[in-house]
FIKOLZA-1660 file (N, C-alpha, C; in steps of 0.1 Angstrom, whole numbers, plus 5000, padded with zeros to 4 digits):
% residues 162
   i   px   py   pz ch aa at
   1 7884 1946 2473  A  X  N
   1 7896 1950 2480  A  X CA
   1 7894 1950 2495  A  X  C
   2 7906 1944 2506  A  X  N
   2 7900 1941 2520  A  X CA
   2 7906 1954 2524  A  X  C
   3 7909 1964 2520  A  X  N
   3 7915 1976 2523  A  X CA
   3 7924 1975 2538  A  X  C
   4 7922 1983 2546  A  X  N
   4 7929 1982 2561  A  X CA
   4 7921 1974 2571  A  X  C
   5 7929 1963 2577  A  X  N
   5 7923 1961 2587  A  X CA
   5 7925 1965 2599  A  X  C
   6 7922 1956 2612  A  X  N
   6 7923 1964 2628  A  X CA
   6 7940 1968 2627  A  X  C
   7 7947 1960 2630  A  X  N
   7 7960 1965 2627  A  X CA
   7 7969 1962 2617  A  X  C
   8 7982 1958 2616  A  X  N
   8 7986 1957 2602  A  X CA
   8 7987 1943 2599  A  X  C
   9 7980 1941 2588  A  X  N
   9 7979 1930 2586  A  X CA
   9 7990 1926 2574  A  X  C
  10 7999 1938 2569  A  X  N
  10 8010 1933 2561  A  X CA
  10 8026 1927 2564  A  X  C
  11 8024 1915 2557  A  X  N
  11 8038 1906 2560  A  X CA
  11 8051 1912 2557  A  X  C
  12 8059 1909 2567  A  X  N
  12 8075 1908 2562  A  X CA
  12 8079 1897 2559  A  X  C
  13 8096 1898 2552  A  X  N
  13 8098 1883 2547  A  X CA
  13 8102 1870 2559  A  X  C
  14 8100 1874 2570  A  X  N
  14 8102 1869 2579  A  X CA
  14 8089 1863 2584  A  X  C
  15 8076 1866 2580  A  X  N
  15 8067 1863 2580  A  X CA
  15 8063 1848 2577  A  X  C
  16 8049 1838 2583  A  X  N
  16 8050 1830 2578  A  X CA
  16 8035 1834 2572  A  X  C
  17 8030 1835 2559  A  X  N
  17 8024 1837 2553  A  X CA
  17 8019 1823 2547  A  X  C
  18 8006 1819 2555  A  X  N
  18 8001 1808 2550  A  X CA
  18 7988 1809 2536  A  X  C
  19 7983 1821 2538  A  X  N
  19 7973 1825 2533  A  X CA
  19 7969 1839 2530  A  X  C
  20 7970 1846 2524  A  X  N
  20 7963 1866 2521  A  X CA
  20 7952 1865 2529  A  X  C
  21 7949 1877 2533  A  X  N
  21 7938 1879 2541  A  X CA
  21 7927 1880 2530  A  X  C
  22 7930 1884 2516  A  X  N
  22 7919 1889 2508  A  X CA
  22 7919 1872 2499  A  X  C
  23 7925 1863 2498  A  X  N
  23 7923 1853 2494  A  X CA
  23 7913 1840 2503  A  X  C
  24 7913 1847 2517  A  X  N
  24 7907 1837 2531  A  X CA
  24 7891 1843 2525  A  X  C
  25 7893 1853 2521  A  X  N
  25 7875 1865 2521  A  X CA
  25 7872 1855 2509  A  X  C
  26 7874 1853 2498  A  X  N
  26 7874 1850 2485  A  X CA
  26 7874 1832 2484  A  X  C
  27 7878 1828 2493  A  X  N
  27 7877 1814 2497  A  X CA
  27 7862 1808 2502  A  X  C
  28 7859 1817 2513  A  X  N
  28 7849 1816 2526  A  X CA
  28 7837 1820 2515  A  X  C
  29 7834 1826 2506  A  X  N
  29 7824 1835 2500  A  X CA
  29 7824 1827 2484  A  X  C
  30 7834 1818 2484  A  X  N
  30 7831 1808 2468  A  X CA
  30 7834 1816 2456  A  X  C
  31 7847 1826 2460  A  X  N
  31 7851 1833 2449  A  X CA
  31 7847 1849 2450  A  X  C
  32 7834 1848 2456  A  X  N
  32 7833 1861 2454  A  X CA
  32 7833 1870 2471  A  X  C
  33 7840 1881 2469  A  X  N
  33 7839 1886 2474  A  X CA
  33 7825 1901 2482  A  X  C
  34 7821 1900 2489  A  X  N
  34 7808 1906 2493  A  X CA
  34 7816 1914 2500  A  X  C
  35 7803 1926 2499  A  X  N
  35 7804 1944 2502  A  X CA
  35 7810 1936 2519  A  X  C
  36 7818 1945 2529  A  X  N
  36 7826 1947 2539  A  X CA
  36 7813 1954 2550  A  X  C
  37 7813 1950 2558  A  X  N
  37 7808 1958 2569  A  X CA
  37 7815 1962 2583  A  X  C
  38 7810 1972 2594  A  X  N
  38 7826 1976 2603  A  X CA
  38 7812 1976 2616  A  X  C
  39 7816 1970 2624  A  X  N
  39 7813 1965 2640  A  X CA
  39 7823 1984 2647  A  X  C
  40 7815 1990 2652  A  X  N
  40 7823 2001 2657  A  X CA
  40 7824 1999 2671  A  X  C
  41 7833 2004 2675  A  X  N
  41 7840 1993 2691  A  X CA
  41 7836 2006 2700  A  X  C
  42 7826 2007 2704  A  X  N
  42 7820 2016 2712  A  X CA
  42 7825 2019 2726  A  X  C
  43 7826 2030 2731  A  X  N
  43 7833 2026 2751  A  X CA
  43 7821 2013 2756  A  X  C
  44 7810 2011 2753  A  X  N
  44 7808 1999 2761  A  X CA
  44 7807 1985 2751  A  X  C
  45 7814 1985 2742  A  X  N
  45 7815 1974 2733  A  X CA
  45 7830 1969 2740  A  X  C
  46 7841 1980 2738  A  X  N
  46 7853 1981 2742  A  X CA
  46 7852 1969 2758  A  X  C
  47 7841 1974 2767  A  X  N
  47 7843 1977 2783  A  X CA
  47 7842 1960 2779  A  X  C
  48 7834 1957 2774  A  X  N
  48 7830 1942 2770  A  X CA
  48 7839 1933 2766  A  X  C
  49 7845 1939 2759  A  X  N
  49 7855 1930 2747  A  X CA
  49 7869 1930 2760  A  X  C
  50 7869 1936 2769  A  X  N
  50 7882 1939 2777  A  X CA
  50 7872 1929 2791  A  X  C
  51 7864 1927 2792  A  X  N
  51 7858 1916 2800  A  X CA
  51 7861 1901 2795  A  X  C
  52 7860 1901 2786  A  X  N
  52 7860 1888 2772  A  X CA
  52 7873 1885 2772  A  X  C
  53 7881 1894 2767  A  X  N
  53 7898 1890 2762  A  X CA
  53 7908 1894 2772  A  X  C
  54 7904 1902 2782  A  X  N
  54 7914 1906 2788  A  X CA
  54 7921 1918 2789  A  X  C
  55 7915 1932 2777  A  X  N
  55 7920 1940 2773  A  X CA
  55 7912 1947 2766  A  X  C
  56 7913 1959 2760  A  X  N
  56 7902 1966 2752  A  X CA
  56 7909 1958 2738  A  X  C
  57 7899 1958 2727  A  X  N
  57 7907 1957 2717  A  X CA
  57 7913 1967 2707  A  X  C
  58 7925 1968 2700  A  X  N
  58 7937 1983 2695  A  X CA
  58 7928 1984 2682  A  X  C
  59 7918 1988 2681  A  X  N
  59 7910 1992 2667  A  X CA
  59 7897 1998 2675  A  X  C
  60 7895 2009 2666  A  X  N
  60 7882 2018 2665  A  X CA
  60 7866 2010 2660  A  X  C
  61 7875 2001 2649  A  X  N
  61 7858 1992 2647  A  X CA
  61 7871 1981 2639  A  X  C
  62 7861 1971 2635  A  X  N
  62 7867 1959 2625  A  X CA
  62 7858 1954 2620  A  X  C
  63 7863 1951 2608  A  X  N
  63 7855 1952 2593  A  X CA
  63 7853 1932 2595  A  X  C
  64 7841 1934 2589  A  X  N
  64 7837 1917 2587  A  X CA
  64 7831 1918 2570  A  X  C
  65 7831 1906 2567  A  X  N
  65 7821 1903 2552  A  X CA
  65 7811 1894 2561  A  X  C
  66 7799 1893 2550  A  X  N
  66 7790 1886 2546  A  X CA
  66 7782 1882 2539  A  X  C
  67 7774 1875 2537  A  X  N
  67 7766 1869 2523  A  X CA
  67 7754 1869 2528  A  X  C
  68 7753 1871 2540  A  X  N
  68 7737 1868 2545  A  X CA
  68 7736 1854 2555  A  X  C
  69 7746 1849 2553  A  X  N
  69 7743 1836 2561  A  X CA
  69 7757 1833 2572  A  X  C
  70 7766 1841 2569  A  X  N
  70 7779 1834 2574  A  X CA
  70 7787 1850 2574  A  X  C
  71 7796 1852 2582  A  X  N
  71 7807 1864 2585  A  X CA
  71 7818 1860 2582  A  X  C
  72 7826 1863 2577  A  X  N
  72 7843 1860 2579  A  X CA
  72 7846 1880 2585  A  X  C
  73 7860 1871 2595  A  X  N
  73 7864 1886 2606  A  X CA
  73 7881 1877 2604  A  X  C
  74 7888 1890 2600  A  X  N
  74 7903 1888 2601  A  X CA
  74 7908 1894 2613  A  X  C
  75 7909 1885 2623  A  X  N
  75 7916 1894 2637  A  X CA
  75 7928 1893 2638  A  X  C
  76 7935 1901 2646  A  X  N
  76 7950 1899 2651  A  X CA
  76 7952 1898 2665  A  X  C
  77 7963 1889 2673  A  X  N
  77 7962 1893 2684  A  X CA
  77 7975 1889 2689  A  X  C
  78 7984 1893 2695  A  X  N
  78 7999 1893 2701  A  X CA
  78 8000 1876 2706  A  X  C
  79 8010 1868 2701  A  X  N
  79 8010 1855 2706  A  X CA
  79 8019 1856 2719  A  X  C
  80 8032 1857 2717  A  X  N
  80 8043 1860 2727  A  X CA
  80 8046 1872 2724  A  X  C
  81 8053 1876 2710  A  X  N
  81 8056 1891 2710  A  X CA
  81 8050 1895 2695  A  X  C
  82 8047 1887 2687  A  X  N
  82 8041 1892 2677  A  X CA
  82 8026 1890 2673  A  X  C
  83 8024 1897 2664  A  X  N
  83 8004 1891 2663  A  X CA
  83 8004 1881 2654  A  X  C
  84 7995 1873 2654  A  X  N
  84 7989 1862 2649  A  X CA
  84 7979 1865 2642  A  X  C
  85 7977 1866 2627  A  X  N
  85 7962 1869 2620  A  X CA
  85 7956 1861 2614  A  X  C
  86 7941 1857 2618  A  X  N
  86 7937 1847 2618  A  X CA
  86 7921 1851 2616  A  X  C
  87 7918 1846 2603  A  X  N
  87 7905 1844 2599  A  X CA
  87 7891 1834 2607  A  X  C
  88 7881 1839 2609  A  X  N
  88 7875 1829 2613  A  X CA
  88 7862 1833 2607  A  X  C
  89 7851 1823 2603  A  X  N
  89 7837 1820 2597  A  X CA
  89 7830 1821 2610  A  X  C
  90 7820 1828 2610  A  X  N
  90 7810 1822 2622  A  X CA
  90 7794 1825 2614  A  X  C
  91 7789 1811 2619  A  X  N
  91 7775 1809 2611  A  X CA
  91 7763 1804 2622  A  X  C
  92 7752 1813 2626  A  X  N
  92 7747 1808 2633  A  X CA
  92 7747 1808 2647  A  X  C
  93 7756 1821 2649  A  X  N
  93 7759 1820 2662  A  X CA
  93 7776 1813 2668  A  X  C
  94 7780 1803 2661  A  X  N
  94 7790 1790 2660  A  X CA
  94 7800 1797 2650  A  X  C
  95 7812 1789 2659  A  X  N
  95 7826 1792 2646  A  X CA
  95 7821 1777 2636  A  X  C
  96 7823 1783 2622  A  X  N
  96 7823 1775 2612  A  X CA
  96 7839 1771 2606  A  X  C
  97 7848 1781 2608  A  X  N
  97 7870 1777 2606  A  X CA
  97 7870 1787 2610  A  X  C
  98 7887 1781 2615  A  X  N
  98 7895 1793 2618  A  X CA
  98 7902 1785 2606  A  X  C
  99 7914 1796 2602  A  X  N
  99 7925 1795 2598  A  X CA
  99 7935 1807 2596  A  X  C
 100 7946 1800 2605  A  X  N
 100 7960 1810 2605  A  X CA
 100 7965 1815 2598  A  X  C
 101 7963 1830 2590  A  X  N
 101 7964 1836 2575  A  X CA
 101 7981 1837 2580  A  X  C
 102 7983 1846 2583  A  X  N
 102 7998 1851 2586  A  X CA
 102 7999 1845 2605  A  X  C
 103 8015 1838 2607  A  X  N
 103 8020 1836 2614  A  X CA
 103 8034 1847 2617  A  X  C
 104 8038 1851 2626  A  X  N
 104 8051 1856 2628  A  X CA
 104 8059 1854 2640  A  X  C
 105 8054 1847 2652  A  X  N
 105 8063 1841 2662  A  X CA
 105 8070 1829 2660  A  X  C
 106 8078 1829 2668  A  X  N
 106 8092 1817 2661  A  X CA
 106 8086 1802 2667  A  X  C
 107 8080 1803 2677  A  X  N
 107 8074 1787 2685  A  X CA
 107 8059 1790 2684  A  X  C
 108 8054 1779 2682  A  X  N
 108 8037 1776 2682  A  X CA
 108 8029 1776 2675  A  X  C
 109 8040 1776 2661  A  X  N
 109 8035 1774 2647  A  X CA
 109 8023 1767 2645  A  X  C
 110 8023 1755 2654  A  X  N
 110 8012 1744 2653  A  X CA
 110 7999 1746 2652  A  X  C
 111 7993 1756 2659  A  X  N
 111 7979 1761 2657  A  X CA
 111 7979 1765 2648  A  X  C
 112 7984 1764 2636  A  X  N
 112 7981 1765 2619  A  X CA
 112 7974 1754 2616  A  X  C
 113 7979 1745 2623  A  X  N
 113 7975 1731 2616  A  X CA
 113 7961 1724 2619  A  X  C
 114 7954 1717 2611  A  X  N
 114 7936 1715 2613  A  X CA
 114 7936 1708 2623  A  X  C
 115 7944 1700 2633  A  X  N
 115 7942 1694 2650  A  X CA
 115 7940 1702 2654  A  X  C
 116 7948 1714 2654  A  X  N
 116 7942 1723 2659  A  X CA
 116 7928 1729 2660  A  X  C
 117 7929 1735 2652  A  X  N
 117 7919 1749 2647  A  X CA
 117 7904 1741 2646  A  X  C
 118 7902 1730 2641  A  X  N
 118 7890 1722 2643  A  X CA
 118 7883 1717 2652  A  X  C
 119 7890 1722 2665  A  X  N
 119 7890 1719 2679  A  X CA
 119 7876 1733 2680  A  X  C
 120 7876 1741 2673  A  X  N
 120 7864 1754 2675  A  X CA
 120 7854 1756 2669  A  X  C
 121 7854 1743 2658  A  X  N
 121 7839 1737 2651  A  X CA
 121 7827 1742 2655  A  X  C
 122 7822 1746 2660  A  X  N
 122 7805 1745 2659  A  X CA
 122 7808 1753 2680  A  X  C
 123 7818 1759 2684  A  X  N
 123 7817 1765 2695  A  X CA
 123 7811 1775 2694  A  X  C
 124 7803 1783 2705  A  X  N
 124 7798 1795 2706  A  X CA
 124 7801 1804 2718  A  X  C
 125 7798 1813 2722  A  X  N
 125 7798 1817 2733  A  X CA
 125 7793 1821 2745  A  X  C
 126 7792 1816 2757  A  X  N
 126 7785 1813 2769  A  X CA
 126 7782 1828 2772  A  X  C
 127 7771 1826 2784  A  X  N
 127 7770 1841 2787  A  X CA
 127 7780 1842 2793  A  X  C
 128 7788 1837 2801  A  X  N
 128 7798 1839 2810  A  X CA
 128 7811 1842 2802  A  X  C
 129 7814 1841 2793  A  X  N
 129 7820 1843 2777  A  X CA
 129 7834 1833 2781  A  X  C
 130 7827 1823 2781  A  X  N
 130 7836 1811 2773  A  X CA
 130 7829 1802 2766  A  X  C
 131 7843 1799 2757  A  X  N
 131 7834 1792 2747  A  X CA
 131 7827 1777 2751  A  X  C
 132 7818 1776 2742  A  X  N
 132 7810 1762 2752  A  X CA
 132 7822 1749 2746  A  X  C
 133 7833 1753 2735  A  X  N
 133 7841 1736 2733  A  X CA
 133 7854 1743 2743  A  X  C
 134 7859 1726 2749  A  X  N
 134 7870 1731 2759  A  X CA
 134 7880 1732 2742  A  X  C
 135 7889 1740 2747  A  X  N
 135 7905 1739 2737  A  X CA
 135 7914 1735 2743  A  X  C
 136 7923 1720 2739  A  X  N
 136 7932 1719 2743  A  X CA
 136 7942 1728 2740  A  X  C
 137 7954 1730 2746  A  X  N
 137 7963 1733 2743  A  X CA
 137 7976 1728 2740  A  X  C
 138 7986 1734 2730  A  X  N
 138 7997 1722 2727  A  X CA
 138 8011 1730 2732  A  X  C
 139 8018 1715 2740  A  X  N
 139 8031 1722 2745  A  X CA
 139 8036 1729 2741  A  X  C
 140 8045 1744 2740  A  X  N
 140 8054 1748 2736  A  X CA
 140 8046 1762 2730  A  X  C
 141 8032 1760 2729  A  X  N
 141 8023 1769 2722  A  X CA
 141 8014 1775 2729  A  X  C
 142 8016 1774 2742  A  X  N
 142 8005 1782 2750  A  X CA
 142 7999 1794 2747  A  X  C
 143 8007 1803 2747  A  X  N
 143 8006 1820 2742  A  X CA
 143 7995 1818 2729  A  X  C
 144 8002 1810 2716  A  X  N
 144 7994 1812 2704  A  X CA
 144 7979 1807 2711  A  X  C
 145 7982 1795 2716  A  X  N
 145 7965 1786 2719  A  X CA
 145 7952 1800 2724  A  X  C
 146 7964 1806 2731  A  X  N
 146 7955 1816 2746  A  X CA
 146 7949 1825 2728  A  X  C
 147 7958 1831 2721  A  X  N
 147 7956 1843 2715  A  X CA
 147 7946 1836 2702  A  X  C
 148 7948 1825 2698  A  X  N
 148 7932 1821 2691  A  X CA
 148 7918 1819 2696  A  X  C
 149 7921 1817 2709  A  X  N
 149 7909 1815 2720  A  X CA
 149 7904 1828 2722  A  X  C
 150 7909 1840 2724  A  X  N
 150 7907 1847 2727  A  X CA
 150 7898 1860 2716  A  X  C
 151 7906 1855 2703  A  X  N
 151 7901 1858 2688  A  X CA
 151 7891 1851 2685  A  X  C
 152 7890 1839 2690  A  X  N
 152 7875 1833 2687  A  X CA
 152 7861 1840 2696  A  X  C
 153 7864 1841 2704  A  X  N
 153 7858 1848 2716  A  X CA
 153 7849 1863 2710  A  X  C
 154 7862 1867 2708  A  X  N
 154 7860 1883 2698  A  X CA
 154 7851 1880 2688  A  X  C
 155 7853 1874 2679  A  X  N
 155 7847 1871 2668  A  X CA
 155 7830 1866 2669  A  X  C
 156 7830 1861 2681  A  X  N
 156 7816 1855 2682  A  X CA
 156 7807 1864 2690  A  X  C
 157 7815 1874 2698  A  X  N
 157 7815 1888 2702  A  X CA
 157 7807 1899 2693  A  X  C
 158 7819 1897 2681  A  X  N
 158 7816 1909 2671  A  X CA
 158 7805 1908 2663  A  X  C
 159 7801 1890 2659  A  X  N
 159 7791 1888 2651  A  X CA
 159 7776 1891 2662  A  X  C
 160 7773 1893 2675  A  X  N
 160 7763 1894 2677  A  X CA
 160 7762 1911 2676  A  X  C
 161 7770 1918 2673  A  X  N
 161 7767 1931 2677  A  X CA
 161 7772 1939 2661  A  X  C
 162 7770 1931 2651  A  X  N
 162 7768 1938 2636  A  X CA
 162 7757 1942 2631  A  X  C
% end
C-alpha cells in the first residue's frame, strides 16, 4: 500500500488520470511492490532543495521504493495552477522514466507523452544542479516542462541523500 504521499496525490473526476501512483510502484518493481523508505527534508536539505527548485519543498520527508538497484519517487509540483504527479526511476545516479501519473491543468497535457519525458533518459545532476541533458520545451507547456524539470532535479536530489 503507497499510503500518503508529499501532498495529495488523490484524483477528482476532472482529473486526467493516466496511471495510480500504486500501479507506477508495481510496474517499476515487476509486480512487486518493495518495503517504502522516507528521505526527511531537514532545514538544510529544505535550504538545498529551495536552491535546486526554487522553493522549499511542501512535505516533511517523501517516501521513495527500492529493490536495491533502482528508486521510484512520486512527486508533485504546481504546473500553472494545479500539481502535476509524476513518477520517476532513478538508477545509478541517472533518471531511468518519468511518467505523468495524474495530470490536472487544462494546457500542457503533452509532457505526458514519451517525446517528451524521454528527453530525461540517462540525465543526472551537475554540481551546479542542472541537469547534464538540455530539455526542450513545448509551446503552450512551459509551466508543466519548468515543473518536470524541476521534479527531476528533486528526485536525483532525494536519491543521493536516502
Amino acid at each position: 500500500m503507497l499510503g500518503i504521499l508529499m501532498m495529495s496525490t488523490s484524483a477528482t473526476a476532472e482529473d486526467d488520470v493516466y496511471q495510480k501512483p500504486s500501479a507506477f510502484i508495481a510496474e517499476t518493481f515487476g509486480g512487486a511492490t518493495p518495503k517504502a523508505g522516507v528521505v526527511d527534508l531537514t532545514k538544510e536539505r529544505q535550504a538545498a532543495i529551495k536552491a535546486l527548485i526554487g522553493r522549499p519543498y511542501g512535505a516533511a520527508r517523501v517516501r521513495y521504493w527500492t529493490d536495491g538497484k533502482k528508486t521510484a519517487w512520486i512527486l508533485e509540483e504546481i504546473g500553472k495552477t494545479k500539481p502535476i504527479t509524476t513518477g520517476y526511476v532513478v538508477s545509478g545516479g541517472k533518471i531511468a522514466s518519468v511518467k505523468v501519473l495524474i495530470y490536472r491543468e487544462s494546457h500542457g497535457w503533452e509532457v505526458r507523452q514519451p517525446f517528451f519525458t524521454k528527453q530525461f533518459r540517462d540525465a543526472s545532476l551537475k554540481e551546479d544542479g542542472k541537469l547534464t541533458a538540455p530539455i526542450d520545451n513545448i509551446a503552450g507547456a512551459t509551466l508543466s516542462t519548468r515543473a518536470l524539470t524541476k521534479m527531476a532535479k528533486l528526485a536525483l536530489y532525494l536519491d543521493q541523500h536516502r
